[in-house]
Residue frames relative to the residue before (quaternion, step in Angstrom):
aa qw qx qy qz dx dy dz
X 1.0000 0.0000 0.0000 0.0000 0.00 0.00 0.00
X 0.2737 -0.8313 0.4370 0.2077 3.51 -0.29 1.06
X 0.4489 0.3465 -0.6381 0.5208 3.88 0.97 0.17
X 0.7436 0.4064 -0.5146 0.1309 3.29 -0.76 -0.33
X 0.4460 0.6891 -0.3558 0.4469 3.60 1.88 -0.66
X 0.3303 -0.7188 0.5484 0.2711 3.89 -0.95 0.83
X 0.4906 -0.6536 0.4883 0.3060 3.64 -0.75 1.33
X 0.0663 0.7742 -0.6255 -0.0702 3.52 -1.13 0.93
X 0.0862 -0.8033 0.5655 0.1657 4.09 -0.68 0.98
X 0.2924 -0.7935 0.5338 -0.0018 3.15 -1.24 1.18
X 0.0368 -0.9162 0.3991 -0.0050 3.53 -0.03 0.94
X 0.1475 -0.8241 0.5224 0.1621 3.74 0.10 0.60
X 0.0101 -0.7638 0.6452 0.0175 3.49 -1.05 1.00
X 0.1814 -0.7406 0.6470 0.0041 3.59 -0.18 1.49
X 0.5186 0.5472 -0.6115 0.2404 3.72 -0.35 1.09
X 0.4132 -0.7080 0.5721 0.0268 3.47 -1.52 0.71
X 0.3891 0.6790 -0.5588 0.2744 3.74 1.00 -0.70
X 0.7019 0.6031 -0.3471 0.1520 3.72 0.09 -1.25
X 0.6063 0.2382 -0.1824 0.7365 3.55 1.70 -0.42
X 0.5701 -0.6119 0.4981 0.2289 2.57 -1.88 -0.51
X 0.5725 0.6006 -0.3047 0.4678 3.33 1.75 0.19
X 0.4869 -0.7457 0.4222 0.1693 3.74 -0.43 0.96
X 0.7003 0.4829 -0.3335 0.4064 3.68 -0.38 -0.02
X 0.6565 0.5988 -0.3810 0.2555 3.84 0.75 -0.19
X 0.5684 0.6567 -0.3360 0.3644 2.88 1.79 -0.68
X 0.6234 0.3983 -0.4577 0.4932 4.10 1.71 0.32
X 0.0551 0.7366 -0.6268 0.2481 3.52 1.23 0.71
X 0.7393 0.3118 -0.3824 0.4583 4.21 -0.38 -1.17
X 0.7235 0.3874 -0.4070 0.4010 3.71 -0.07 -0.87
X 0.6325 0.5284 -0.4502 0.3437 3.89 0.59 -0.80
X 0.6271 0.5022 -0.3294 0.4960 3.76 0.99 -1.22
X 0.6112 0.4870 -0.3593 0.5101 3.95 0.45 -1.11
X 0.6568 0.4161 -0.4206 0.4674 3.82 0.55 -0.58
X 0.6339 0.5599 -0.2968 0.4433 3.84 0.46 -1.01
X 0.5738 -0.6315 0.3392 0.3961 3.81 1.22 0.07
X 0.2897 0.6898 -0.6554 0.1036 3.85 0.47 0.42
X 0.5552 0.6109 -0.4473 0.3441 3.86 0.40 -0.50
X 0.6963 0.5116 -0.2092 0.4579 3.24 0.64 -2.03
X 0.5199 0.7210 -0.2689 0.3710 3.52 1.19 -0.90
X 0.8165 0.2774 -0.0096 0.5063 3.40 0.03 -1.64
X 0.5883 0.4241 -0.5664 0.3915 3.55 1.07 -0.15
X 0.6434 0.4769 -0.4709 0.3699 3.76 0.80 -1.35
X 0.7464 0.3435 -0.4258 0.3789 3.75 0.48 0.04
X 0.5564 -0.5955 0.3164 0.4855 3.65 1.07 1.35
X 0.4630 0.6484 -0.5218 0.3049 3.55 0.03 0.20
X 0.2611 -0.7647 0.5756 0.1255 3.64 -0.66 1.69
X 0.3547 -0.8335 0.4219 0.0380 3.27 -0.36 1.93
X 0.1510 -0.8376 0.5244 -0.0256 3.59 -0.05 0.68
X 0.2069 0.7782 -0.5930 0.0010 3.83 0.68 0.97
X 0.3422 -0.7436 0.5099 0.2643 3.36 -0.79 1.30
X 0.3489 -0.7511 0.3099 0.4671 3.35 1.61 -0.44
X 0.7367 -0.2503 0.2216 0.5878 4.44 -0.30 -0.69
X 0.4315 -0.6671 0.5733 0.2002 2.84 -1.84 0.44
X 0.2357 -0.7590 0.4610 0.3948 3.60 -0.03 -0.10
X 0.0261 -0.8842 0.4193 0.2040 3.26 -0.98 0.06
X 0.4063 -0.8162 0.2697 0.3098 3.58 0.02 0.73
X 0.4812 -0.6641 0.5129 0.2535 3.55 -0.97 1.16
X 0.1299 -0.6711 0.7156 0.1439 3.93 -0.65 1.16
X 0.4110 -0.7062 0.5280 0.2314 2.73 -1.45 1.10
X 0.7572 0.3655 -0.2250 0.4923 3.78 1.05 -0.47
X 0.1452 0.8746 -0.4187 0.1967 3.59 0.28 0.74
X 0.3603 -0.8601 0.3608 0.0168 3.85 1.01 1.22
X 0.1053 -0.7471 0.5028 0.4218 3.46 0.06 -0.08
X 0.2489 -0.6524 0.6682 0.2568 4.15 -0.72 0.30
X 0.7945 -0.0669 -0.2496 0.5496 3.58 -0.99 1.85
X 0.7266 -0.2988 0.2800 0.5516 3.03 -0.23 -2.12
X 0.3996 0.6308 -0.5306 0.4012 3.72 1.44 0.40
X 0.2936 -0.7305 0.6068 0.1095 3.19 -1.11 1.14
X 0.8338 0.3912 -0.0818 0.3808 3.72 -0.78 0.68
X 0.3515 0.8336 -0.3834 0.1861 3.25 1.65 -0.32
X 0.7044 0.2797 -0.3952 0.5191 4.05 -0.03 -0.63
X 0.4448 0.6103 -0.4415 0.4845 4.08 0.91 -0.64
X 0.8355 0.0859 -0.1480 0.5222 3.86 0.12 -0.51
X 0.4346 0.6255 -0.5329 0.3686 3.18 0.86 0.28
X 0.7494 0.3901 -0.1472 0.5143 3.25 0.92 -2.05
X 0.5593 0.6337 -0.3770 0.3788 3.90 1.08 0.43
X 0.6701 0.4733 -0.1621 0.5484 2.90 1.90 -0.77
X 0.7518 0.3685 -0.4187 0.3517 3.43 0.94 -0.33
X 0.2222 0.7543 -0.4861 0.3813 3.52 2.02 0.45
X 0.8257 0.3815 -0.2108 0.3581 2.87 0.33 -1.99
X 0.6033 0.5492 -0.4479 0.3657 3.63 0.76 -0.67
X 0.6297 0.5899 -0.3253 0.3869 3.43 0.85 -0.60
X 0.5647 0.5831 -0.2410 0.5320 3.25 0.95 -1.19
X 0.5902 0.7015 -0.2039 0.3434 3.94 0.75 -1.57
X 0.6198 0.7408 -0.0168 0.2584 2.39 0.85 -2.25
X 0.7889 0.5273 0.1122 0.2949 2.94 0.89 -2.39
X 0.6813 0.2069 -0.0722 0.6984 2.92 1.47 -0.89
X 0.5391 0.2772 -0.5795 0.5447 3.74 0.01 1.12
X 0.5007 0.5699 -0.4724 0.4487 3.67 0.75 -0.49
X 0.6546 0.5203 -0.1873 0.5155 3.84 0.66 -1.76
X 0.6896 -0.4950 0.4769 0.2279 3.89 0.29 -0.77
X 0.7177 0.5535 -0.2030 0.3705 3.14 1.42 -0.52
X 0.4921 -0.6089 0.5109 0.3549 3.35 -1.02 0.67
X 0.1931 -0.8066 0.5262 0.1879 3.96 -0.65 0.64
X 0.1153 -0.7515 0.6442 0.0831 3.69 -1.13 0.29
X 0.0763 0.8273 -0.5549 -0.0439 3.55 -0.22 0.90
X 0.3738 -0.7629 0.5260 -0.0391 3.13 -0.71 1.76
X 0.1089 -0.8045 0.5827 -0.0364 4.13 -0.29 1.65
X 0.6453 0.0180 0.6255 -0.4382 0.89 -1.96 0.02
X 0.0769 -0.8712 0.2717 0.4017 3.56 -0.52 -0.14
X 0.7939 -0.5284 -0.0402 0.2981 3.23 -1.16 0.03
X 0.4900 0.6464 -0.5335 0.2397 2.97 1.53 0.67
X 0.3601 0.6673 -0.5499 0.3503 3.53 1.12 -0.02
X 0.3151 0.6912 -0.5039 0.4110 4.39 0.89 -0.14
X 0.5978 0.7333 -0.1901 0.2623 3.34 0.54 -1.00
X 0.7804 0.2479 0.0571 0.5712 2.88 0.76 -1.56
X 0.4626 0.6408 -0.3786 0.4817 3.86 1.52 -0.90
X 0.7020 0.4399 -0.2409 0.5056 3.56 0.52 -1.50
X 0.8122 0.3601 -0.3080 0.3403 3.71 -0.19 -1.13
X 0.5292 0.4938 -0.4414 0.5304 3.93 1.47 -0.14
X 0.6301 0.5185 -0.3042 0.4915 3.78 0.93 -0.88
X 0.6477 0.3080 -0.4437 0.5374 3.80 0.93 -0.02
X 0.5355 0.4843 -0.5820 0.3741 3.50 -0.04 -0.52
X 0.8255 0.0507 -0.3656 0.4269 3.68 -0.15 -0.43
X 0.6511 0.4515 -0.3309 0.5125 3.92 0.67 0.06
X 0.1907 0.8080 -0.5516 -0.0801 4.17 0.27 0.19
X 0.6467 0.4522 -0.3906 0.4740 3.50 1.28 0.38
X 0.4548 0.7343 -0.4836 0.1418 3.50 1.01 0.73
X 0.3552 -0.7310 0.5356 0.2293 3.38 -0.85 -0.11
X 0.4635 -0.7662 0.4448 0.0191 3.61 -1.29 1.03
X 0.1097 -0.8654 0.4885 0.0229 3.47 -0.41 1.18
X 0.1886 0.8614 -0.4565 -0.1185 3.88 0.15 0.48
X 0.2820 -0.7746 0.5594 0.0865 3.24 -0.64 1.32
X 0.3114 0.7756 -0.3623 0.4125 3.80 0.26 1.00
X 0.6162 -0.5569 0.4760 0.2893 3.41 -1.32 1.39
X 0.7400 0.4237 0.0158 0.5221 3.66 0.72 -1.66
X 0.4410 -0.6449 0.5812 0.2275 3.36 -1.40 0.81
X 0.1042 -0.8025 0.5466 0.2154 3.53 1.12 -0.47
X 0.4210 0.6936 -0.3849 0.4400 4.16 0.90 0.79
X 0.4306 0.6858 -0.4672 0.3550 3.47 0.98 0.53
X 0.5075 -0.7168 0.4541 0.1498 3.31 -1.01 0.60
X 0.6922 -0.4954 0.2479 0.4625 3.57 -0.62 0.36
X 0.5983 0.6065 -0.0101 0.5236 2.67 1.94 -2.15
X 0.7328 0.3971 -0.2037 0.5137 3.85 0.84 -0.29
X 0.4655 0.6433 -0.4410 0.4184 3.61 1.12 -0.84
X 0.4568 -0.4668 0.7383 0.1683 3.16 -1.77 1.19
X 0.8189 0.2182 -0.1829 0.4983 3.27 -0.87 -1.53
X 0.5072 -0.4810 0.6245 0.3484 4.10 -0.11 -1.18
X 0.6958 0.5171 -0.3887 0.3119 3.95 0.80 -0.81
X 0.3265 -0.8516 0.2865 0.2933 2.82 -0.97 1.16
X 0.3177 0.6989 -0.6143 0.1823 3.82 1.05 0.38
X 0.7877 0.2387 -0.2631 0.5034 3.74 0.83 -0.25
X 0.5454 0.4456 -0.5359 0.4657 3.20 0.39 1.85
X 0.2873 0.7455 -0.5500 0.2434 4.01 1.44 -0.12
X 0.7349 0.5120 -0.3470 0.2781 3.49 0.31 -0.85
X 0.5699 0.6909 -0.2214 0.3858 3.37 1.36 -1.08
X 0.7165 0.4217 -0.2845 0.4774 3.13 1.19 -1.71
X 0.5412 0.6111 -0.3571 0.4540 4.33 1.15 -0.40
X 0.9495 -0.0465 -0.1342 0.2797 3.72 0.29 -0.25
X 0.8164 -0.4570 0.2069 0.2859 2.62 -1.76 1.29
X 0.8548 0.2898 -0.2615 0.3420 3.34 0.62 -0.84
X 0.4316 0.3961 -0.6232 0.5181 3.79 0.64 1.11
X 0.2274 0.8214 -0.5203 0.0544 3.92 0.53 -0.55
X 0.6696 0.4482 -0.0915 0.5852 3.40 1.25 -1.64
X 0.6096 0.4945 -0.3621 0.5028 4.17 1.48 -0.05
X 0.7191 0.5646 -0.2935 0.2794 3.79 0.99 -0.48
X 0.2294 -0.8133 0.4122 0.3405 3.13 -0.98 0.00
X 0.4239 -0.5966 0.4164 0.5395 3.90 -0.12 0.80
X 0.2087 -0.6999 0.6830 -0.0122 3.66 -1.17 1.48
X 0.5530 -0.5615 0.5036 0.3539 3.55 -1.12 1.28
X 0.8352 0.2564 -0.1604 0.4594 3.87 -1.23 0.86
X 0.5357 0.4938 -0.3074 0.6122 3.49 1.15 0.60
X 0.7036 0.5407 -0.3921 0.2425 3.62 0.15 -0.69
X 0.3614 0.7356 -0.3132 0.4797 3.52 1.60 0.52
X 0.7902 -0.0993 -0.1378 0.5888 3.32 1.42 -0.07
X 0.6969 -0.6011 0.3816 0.0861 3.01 -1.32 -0.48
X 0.2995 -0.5879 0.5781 0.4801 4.22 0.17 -0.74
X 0.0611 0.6589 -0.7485 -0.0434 3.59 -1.69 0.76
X 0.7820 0.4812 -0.3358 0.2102 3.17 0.40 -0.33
X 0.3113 -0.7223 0.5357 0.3072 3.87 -0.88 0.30
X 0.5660 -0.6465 0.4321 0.2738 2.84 -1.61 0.73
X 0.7359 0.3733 -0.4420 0.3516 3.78 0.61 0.43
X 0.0795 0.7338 -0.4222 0.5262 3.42 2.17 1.47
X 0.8303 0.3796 -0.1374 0.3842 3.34 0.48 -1.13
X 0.1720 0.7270 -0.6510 -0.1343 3.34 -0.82 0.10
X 0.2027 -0.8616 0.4379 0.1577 3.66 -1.36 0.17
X 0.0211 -0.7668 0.6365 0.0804 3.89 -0.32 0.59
X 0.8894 0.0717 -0.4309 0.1350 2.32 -2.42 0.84
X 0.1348 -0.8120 0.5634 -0.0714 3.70 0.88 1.15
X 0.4832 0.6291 -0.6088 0.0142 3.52 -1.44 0.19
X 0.7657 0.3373 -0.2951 0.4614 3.81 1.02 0.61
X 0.2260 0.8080 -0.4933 0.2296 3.08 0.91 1.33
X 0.5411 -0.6311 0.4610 0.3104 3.55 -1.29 1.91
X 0.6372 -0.5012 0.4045 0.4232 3.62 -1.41 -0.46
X 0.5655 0.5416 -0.3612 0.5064 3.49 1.28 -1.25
X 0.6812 0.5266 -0.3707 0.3482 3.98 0.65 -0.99
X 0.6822 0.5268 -0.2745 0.4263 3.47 1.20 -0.92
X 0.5646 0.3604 -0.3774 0.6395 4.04 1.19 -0.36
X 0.6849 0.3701 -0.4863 0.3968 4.09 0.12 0.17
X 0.3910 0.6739 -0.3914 0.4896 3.62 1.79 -0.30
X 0.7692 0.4275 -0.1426 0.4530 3.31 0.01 -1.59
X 0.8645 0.2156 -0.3320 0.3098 3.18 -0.03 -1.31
X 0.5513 0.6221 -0.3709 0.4141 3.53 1.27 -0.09
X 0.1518 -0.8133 0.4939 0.2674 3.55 1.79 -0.47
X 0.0355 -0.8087 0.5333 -0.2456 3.83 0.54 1.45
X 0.0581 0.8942 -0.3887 -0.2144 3.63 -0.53 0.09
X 0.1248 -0.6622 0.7386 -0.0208 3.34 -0.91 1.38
X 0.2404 -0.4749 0.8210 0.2064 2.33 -2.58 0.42
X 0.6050 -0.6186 0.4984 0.0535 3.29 -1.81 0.88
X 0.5497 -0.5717 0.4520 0.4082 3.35 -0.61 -0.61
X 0.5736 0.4102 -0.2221 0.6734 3.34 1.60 -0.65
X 0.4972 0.4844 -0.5351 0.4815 4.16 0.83 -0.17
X 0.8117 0.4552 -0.0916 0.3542 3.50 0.72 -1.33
X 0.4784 0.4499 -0.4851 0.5774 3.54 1.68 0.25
X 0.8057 0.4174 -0.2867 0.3072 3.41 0.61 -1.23
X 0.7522 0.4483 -0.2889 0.3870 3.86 1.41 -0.56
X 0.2671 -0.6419 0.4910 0.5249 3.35 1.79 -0.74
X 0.5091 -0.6910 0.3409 0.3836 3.43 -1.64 0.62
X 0.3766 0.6902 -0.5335 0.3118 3.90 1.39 0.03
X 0.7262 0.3544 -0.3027 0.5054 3.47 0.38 -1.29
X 0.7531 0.3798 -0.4326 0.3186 4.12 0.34 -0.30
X 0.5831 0.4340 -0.4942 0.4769 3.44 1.43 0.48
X 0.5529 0.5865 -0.3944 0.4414 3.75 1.13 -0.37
X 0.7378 0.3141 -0.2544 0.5406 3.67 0.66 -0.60
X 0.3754 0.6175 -0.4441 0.5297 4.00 1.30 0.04
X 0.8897 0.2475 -0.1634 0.3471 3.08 -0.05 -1.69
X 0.7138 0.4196 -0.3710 0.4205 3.51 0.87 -0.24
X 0.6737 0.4587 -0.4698 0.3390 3.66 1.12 0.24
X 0.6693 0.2732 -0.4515 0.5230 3.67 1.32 0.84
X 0.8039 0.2509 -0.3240 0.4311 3.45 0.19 0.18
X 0.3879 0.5644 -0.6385 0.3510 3.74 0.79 1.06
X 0.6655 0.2258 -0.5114 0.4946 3.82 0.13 -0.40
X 0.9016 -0.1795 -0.0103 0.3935 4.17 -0.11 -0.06
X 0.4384 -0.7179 0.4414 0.3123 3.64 -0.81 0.75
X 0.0029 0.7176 -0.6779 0.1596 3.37 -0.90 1.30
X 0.7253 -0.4368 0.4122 0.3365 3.06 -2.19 0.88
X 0.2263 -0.7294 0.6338 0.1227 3.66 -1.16 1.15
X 0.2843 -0.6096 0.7087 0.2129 3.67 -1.13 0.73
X 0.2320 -0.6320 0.7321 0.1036 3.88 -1.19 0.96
X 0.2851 0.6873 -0.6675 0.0279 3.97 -1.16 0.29
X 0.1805 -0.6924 0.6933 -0.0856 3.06 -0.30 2.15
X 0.1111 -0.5790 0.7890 0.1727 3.57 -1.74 0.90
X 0.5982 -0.4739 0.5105 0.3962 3.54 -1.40 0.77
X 0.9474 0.2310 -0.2209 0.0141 3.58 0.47 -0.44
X 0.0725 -0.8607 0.3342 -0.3771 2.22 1.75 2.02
X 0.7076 0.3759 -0.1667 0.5747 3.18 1.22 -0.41
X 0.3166 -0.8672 0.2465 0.2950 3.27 -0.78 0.42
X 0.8200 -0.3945 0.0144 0.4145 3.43 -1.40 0.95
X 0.5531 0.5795 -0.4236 0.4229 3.75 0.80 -1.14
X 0.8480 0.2243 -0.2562 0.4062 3.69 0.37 -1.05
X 0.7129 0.1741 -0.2264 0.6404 4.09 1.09 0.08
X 0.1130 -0.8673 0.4795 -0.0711 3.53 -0.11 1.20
X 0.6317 0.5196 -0.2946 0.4942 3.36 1.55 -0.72
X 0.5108 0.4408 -0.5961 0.4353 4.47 0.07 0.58
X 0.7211 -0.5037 0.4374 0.1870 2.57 -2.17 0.73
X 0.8293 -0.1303 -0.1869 0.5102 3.67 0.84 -0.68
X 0.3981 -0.7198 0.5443 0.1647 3.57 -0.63 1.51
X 0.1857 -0.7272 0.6572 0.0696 3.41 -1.10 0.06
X 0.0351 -0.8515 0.5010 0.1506 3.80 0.02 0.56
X 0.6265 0.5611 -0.3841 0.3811 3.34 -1.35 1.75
X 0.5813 0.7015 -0.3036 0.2789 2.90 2.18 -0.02
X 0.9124 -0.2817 0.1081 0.2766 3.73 -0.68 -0.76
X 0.6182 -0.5833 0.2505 0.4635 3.38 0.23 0.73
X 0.4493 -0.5204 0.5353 0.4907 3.36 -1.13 -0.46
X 0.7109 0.5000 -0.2882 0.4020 3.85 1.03 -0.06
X 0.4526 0.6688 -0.2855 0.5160 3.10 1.62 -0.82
X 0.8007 0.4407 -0.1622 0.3720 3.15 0.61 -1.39
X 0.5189 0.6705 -0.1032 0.5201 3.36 1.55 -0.86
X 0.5888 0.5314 -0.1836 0.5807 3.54 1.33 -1.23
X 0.5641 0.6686 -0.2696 0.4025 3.44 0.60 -0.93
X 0.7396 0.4022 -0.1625 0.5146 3.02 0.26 -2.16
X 0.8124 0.3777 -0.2933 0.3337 3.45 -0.05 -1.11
X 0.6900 0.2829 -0.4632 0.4789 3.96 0.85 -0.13
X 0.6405 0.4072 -0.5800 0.2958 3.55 0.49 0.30
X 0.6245 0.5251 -0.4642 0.3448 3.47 1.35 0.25
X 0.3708 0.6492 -0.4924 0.4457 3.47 1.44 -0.27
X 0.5626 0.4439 -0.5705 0.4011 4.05 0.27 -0.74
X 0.3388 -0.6553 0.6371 0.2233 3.41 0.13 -0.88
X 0.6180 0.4686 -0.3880 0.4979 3.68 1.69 0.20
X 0.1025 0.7562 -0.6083 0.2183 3.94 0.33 1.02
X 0.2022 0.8271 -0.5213 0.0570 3.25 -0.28 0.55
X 0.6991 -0.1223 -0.0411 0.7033 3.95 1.24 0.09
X 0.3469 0.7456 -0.5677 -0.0386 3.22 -1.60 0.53
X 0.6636 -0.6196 0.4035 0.1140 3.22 -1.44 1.32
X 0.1600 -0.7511 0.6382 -0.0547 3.55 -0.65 0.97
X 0.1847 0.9241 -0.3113 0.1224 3.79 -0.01 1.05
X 0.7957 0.1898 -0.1383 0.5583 3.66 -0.81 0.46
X 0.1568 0.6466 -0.6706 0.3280 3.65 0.55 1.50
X 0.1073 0.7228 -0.6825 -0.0104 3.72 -0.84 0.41
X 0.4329 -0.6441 0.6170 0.1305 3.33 -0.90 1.48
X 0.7149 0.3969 -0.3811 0.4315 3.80 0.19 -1.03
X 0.7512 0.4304 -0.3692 0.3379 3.79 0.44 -0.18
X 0.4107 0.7297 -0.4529 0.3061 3.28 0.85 0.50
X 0.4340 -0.7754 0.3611 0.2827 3.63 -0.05 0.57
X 0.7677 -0.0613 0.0284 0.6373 3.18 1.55 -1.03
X 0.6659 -0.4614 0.3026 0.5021 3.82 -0.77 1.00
X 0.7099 0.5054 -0.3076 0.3821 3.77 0.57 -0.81
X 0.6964 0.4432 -0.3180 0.4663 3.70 1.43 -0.47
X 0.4779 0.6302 -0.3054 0.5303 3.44 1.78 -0.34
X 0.7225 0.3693 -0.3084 0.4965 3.61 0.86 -0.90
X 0.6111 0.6300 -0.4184 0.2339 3.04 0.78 -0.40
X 0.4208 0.7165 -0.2657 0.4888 3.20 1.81 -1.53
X 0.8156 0.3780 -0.2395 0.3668 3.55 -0.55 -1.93
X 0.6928 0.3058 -0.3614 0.5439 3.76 0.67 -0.75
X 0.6762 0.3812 -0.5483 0.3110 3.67 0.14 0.43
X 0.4405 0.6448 -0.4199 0.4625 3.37 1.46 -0.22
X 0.7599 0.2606 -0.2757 0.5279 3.68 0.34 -1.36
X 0.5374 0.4846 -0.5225 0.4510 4.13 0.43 0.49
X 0.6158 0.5149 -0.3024 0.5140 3.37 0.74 -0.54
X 0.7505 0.3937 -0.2857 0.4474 3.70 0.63 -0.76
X 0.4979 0.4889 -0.4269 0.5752 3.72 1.31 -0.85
X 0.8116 0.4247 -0.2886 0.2786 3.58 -0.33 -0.69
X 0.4432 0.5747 -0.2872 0.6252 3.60 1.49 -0.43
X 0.7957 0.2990 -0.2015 0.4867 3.96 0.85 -0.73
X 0.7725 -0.4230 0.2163 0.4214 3.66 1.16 -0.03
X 0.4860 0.6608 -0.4631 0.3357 3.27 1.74 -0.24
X 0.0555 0.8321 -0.5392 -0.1174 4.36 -0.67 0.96
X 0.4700 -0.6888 0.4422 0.3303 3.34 -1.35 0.50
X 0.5362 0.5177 -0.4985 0.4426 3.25 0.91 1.41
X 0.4144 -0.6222 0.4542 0.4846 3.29 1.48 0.14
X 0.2910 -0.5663 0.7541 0.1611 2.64 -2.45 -0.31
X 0.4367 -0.7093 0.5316 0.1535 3.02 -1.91 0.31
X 0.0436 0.7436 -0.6666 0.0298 3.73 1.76 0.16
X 0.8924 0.3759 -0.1109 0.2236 3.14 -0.74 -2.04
X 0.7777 0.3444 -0.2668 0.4533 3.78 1.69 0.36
X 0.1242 -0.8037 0.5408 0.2148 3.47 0.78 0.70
X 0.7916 0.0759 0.0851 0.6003 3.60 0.54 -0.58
X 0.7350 -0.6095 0.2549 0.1527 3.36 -1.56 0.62
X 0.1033 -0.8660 0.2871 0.3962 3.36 1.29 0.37
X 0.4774 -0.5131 0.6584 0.2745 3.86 -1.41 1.06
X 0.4574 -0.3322 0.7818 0.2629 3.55 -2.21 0.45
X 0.2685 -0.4704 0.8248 0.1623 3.40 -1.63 0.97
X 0.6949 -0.4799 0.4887 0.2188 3.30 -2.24 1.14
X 0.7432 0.4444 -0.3036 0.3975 3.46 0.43 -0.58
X 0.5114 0.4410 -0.5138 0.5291 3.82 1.44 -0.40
X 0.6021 0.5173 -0.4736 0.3815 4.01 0.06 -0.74
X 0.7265 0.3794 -0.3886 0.4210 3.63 0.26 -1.06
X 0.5538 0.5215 -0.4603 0.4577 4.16 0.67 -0.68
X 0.5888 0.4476 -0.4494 0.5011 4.02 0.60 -0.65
């Protein structure tokens, strides 16, 4: 019965502008191939694939300092926010399938318009929180965070293709796990913003129970509110998702990572979440690519309810032998 199925919308955003490495932008079709549909239905979950966004190639597009591409992902992001927007508006739980990770940007700021009391989980090698003014490279997949809160506001500069929104979010909204490539400029906006992550070394030394227990109770002890999940594939670590653009070697188990998903589904407060920086073209061999996409769609089934204790949907109760099979033996 499909009212009773929980509405899930799935949105592919095939864009790449945010780095400089080509091939992520078939990130949505590679995961959708690896079975995410077939997935979420067997876990009753009325699948809504809205399928891709398009996004239009500007032909004039300046870089602004050193950020290459800026109104190009700007005007990608205020697609996606729109798109976001729509389906939490509708009821639906959202999955936004990259892409990379600047597309975060926009995912979040459409998810606040109807939710402005949500809160942000980033599950991710990288703080992505550099500034224009701090950026090594300039790209902006590792600046999304910057452009979200209020309190660097007075650190930005107004970038061309951005002036469509704004910062809402505070920095004690956020929390981050599985740090372990973090720039220098990112680590004095850490501190002085007093933000709280756990590391990779938070997580050797606390285990990952106690860094989702102290996660989840520093945003939703004073009140329970819609959580925004943005997992980069390469949060984990390279042996087990080999296909992203910038691995980092040392990250999270396949269980660690798993753990995650499932107590932030246990809140029962999912309410949008980002799946990011798969890159099909970097797989060395079809077998490290597959490996990637099915950890992507394990990572999404579990975030929606899928446990490795099973379930019993499909047995309310033990089924009895009817008399009449016994007498045919």
């Amino acid at each position: 019965d499909i009212s009773q199925a929980k509405k899930t919308y799935a949105v592919g955003t095939p864009f790449s502008k945010g780095q400089k490495r080509r091939g992520v932008e078939h990130g949505p079709k590679a995961i959708r191939d690896a079975g995410l549909v077939e997935r979420l239905s067997n876990l009753d979950y009325a699948v809504h694939d809205f399928g891709d966004l398009t996004f239009k190639h500007l032909e004039k597009d300046e870089h602004f300092m050193h950020v290459p591409f800026p109104r190009t992902v700007g005007r990608a992001n205020q697609l996606l926010s729109g798109a976001v927007s729509g389906a939490v508006g509708a009821g639906h739980t959202c999955i936004m399938l990259g892409g990379d990770h600047s597309l975060a940007i926009g995912s979040v700021e459409g998810h606040a318009q109807q939710c402005p009391d949500l809160c942000l989980i980033w599950v991710d090698a990288h703080a992505d929180i550099n500034t224009p003014l701090t950026s090594p490279s300039g790209n902006l997949h590792g600046q999304s965070v910057a452009f979200l809160l209020k309190d660097l506001q007075n650190k930005m500069p107004e970038v061309p293709g951005f002036s469509w929104m704004k910062p809402f979010l505070s920095a004690r909204d956020l929390v981050y796990i599985g740090l372990r490539d973090v720039d220098p400029g990112e680590h004095i906006i850490l501190k002085t913003l007093g933000i709280q992550y756990f590391s990779m070394r938070d997580i050797d030394r606390m285990g990952i129970q106690r860094v989702m227990e102290v996660t989840l109770d520093h945003l939703l002890a004073r009140k329970q509110r819609p959580i925004h999940l943005s997992f980069d594939i390469d949060a984990f670590d390279p042996s087990l998702a080999p296909a992203t653009g910038t691995p980092v070697n040392g990250g999270l188990t396949y269980r660690e990572g798993i753990y995650v998903t499932e107590e932030i589904h246990n809140t029962g407060l999912l309410s949008v979440m980002d799946v990011v920086e798969v890159n099909p073209t970097l797989g060395a061999t079809p077998e490290a690519v597959e490996a990637t996409t099915s950890l992507a769609v394990d990572v999404i089934a579990s975030a929606l309810g899928q446990t490795r204790e099973g379930a019993h949907i499909a047995f309310p109760k033990i089924p009895e032998p009817k008399e009449d099979t016994e007498l045919r033996l």
